[in-house]
N, C-alpha and C positions, 0 to 999 in steps of 0.2 A: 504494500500500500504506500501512493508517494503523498499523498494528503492525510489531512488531520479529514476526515469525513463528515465529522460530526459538526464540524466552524464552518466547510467554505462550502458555498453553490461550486459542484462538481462540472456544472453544464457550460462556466464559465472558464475552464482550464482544461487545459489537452488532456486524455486521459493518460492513467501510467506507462511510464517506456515498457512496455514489454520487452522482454527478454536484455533486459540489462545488464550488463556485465557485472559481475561483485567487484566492489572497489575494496581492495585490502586500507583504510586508514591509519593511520601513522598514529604514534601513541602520542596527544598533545603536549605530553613534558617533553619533549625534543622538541622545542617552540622550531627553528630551524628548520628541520626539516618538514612539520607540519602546517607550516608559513607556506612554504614552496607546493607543499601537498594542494593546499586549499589555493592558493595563486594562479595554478594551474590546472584547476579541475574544470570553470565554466561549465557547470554541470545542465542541463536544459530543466526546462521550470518542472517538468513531470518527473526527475530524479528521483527515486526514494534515500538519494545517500544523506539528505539532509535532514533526515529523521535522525540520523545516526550524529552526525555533526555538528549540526545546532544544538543539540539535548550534549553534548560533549564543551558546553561551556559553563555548565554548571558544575563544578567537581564533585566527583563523587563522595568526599567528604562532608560535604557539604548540605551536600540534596537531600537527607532526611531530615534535618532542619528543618530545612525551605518547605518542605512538604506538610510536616506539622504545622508549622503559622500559617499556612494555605489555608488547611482543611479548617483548624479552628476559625479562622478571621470569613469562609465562606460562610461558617457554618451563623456567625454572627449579623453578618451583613443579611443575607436571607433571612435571618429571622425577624428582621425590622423591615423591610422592601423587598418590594413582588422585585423577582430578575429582568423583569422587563421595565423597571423605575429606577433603578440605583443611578443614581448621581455621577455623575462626573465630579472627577477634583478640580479645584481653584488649578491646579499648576497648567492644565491641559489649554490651549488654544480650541474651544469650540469652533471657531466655525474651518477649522483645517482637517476634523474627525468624516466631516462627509465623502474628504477624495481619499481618508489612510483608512480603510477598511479594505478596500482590494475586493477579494471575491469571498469575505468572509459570511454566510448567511446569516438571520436574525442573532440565531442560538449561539453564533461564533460574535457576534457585535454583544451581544452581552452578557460574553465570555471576557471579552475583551472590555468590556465597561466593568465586571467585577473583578477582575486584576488589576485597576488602575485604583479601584475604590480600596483595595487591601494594599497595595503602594503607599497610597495617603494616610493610613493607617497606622501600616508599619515603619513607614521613612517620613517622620513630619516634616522634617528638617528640608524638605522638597519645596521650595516656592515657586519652581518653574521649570519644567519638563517639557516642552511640547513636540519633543519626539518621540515621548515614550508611546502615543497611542498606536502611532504606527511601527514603530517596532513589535509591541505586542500583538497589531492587529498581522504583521508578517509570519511572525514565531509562529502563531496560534494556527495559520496554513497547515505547516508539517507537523507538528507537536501539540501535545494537551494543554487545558488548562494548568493541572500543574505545573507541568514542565516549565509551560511558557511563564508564570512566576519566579519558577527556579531561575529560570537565566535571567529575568528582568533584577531580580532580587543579587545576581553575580554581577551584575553589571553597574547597579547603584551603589553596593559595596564597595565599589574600587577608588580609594582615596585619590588617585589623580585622576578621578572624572573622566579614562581615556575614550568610554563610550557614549557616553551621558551627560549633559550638563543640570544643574538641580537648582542654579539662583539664575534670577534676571539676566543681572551683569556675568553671570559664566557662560549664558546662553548668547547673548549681545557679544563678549568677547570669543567665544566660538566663530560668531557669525561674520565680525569684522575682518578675522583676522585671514578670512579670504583677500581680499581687498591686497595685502600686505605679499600672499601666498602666489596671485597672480601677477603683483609687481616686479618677484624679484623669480619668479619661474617662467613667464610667458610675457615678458613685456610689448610681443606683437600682438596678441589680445588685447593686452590692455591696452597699449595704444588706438585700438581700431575702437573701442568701446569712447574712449576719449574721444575720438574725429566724430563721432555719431550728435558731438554737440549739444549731449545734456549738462543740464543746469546741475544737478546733483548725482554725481556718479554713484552713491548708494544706494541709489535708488536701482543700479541695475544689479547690484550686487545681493544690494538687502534681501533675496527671497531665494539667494543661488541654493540652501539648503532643500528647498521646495523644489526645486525644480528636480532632485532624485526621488522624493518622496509623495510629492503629489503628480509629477510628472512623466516621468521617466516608464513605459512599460512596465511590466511587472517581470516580462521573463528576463531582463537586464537587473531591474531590482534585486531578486535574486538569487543574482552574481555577487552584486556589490554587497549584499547582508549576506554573501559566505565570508567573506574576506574582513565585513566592517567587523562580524563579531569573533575573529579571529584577529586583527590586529588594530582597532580601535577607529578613531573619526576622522585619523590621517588619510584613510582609504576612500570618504567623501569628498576629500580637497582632492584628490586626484582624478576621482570621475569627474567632479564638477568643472574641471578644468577641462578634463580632457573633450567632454562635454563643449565648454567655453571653445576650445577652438577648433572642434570641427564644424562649428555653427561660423566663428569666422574664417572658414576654409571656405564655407559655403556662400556665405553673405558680403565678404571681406572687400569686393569691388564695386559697391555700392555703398548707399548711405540709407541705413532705413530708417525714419521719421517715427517705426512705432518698434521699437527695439526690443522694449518689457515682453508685448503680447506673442511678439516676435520670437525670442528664444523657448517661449513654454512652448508654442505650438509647434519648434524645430525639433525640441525636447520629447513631445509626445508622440512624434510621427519619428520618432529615429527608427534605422530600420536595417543598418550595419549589423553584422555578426556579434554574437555577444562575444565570443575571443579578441574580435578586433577592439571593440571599446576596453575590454580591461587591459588587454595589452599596452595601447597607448596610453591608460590611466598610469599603468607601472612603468613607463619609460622615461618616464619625469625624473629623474636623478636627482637626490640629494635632501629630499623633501621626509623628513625622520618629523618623529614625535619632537624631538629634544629643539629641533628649527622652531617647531610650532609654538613650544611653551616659549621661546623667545620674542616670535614675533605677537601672541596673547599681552604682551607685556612691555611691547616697544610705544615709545611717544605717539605716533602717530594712531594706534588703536586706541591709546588712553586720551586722545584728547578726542575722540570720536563718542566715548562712551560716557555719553549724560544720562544714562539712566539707572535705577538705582534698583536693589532687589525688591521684588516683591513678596507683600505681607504673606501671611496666612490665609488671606481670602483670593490671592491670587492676582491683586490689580496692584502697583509701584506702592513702596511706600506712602509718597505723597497722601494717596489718595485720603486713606483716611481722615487726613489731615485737611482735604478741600476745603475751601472754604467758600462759600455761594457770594458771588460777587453782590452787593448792596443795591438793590433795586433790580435784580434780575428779577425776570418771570420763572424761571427754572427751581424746584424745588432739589432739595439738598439729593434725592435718590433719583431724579432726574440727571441732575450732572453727571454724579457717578455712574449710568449707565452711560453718559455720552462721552467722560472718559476713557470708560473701559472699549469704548470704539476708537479711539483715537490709534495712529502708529506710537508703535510701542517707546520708540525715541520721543516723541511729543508727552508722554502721557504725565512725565513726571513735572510737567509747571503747571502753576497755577492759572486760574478763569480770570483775565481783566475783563470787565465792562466799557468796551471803547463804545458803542452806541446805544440807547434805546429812543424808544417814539413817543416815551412817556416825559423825555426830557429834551430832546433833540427835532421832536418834529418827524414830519414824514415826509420823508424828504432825501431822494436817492444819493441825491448832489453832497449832500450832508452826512453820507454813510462814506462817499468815496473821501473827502475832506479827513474825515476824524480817523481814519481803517487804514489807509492806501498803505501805510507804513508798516503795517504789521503782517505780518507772515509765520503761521496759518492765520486764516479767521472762520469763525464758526458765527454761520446766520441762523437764525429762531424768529419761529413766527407762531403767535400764534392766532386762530382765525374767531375772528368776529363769530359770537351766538353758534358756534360748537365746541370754542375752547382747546379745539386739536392743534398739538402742538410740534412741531415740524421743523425741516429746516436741511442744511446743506456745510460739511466739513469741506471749507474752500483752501487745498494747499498751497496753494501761490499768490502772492500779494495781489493786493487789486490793483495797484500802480499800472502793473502787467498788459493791462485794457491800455496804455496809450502806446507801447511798443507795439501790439496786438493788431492795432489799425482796425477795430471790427472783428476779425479772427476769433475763431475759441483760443484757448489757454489755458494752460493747469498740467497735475498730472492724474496717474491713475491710482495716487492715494485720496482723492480728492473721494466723499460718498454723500446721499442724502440720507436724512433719519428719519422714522416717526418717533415720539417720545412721550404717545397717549398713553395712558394707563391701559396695559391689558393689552397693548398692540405694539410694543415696543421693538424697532427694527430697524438694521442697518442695512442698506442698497448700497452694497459697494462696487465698485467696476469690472462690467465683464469680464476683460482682459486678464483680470487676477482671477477669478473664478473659474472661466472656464479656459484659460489659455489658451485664446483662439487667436489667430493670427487677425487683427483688429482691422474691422471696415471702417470709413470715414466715421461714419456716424457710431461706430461705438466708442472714439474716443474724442466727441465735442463734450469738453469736460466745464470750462468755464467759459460767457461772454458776458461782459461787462461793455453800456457805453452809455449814452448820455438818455435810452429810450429804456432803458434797464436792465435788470442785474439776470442772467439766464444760466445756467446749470444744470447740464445734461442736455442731449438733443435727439434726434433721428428718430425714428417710429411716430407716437402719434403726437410729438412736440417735446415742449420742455418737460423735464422734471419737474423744476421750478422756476418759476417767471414771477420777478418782482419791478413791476413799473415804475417810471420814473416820480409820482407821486406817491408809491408804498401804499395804495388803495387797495384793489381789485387783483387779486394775483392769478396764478392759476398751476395746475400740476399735473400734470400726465403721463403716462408711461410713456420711460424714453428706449433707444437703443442703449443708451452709453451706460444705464446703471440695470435695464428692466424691472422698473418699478411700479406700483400701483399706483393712483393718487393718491399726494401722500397723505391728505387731509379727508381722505375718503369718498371726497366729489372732484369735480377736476377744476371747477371756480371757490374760488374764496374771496373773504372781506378780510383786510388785515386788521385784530383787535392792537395787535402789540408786535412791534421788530427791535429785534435787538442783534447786535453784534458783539462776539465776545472774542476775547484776542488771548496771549499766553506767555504766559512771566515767569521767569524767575521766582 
């Protein structure tokens, strides 16, 4: 059997190799030779060896432990919550669990939901994971519930974090230190990503983890969780690289305009031999653990990293600390969830009050006047005699509207909210959701001009459309986010607008 049968839809994965060769494996305390063993297996996704090799990263020493605080901590969680309710942890990224399931069935997703909740259980000290779901939702393919504890439970154990990261800032300096990794291994990548003309290059970096795990096939995937949990998250920097530049092998004599939506959808449709991609991963010379903990620690990832661990509830420290800026309409569990939407790098400053209509007037000309200078800015409205309360996280100044000449602008961290009680939702941008290679109209992200303030575009209009009097607005489902209206009708009266900016 090369599947766990009981976690994944079978009808979604090739059936088993038949007639497979028995693979003699290497005994893992010869790290050496069984480095080489696994480097060189590329096994195809129906293998059963990985029954055997996965389950061989938990030591044997070890695993009746692991086994005991399994069964006790299921047998607890079950007894308070149906298996079909158990919570997620604070540490886990929600809305990243929809694409790291793979071909897990219900039964295996909440398999994979009560290993995360005995995680949080057994490792408090976890304020920030958001790899572990799909790692477990991978394990849980080939091996048991148990099992798949077992190893998640070897893997948090290991005091230099080589497979896991468990704080904010470990997960953020994990993520930076790509950036560092591609500077001084591939500096024709990175060059070509430079000439591409954005405004913030981490912006094309910030999700390069994503792009193995929500992107990447699964029979590639894998490859790469033979090797990651055999030699740790050095073996990510080398697909993601290697990844990086056969995208600019391909792309390399043009310029592409939409770059983000770009590499997921080159990401998704790869379609090279899986030996060819690890091969090239492994020909990277010189790229050790011992590089990486240098470069986790060099100036330039430390001056990149403004953000701070988070709490126990899982959102920056800051937050709890929010403080509702003084005349907003926003009530104090309204912020907090519009923070908890925020990029993770944002999330740690505070709400200023740069506009409202209760002080300011209505008056568009008077939003760009007292705003233009600030970057992000977050618009709130809320609508005359229904009270629905709404709005639009703008990442790029609005100044941007006079270089813009009429033009959209922005990017695609840019999302709209609703923030009604009971209906509470973020519309963030195709591009990141579904990595599609981006039509015009899914990326009209911002236009600002002197006839008003527009956000979102293509299909049946804007998102949101605020006139130049802040009267009469309106909201429709666009291409660029696929949103409902967001106030439930597609015309509104504005009661109250506000603008809120972000500080220190």
């Amino acid at each position: 059997m090369a599947y766990n049968d009981d976690a994944v839809d079978t009808s979604l994965l090739p059936p088993l190799l038949v007639g497979a060769a028995d693979v003699n494996v290497p005994d893992p305390s010869n790290i050496k030779l069984y480095k080489k063993f696994i480097r060189e297996g590329q096994w195809p996704l129906n293998h059963p060896i990985r029954r055997e090799i996965w389950g061989n990263v938990c030591p044997k020493h070890s695993m009746d432990q692991h086994k005991v605080v399994f069964s006790d901590m299921k047998d607890s969680i079950l007894a308070k919550c149906e298996p079909t309710n158990i919570p997620l942890p604070p540490f886990v990224l929600e809305d990243r669990i929809s694409t790291g399931t793979y071909c897990l069935n219900s039964n295996g997703v909440q398999n994979m939901r009560l290993i995360l909740a005995i995680c949080h259980h057994v490792y408090p000290d976890i304020t920030f994971s958001p790899l572990l779901p799909s790692i477990a939702s991978l394990l849980l393919h080939y091996i048991s519930p148990e099992q798949t504890y077992c190893v998640l439970a070897t893997l948090l154990e290991d005091k230099n974090c080589k497979h896991v990261q468990h704080t904010f800032k470990g997960f953020d300096t994990f993520r930076l230190t790509f950036i560092e990794v591609v500077k001084k291994h591939d500096e024709s990548s990175r060059s070509f990503i430079l000439r591409q003309h954005l405004k913030d290059i981490d912006l094309v970096y910030s999700d390069w983890v994503w792009w193995l795990f929500s992107y990447l096939p699964l029979r590639y995937l894998v490859c790469v969780m033979d090797c990651f949990l055999s030699e740790g998250s050095k073996v990510l920097y080398r697909v993601a690289m290697a990844l990086l530049a056969k995208y600019k092998k391909q792309y390399g004599s043009s310029r592409n305009p939409s770059i983000l939506p770009s590499i997921t959808h080159f990401i998704a449709r790869f379609s090279l031999p899986e030996a060819k991609l690890m091969s090239k991963s492994f020909n990277i010379r010189s790229l050790s653990t011992t590089e990486i903990r240098k470069f986790n620690t060099c100036p330039s990832v430390r001056s990149r990293l403004r953000l701070k661990d988070p709490g126990p509830s899982g959102e920056p420290r800051s937050t709890p600390l929010l403080e509702t800026p003084e005349g907003s309409l926003l009530s104090r569990d309204q912020l907090t969830q519009l923070w908890r939407w925020l990029p993770q790098r944002k999330a740690v400053y505070q709400p200023q009050l740069l506009f409202t209509s209760k002080l300011h007037g209505f008056s568009l000309q008077t939003v760009y006047s007292r705003c233009e200078c600030f970057e992000p800015v977050v618009v709130v409205v809320r609508a005359l005699g229904t009270g629905e309360v709404f709005g639009a996280y703008i990442s790029t100044s609005l100044d941007a509207r006079v270089r813009s000449q009429g033009r959209y602008f922005g990017t695609g961290e840019t999302f709209l909210f609703c923030l009604t009680e009971g209906r509470a939702t973020k519309y963030g941008w195709v591009g990141q959701r579904d990595g599609l290679m981006a039509e015009h109209s899914n990326s009209l992200f911002v236009r600002a001009d002197t006839q008003g303030l527009f956000v979102g575009g293509g299909g049946a209009g804007n998102g949101l459309l605020l006139p130049a009097d802040l009267d009469c607005g309106s909201s429709n489902r666009c291409d660029t986010f696929d949103n409902p209206p967001l106030p439930g009708s597609t015309d509104f009266r504005c009661e109250i607008i506000e603008v809120i900016g972000l500080e220190d």
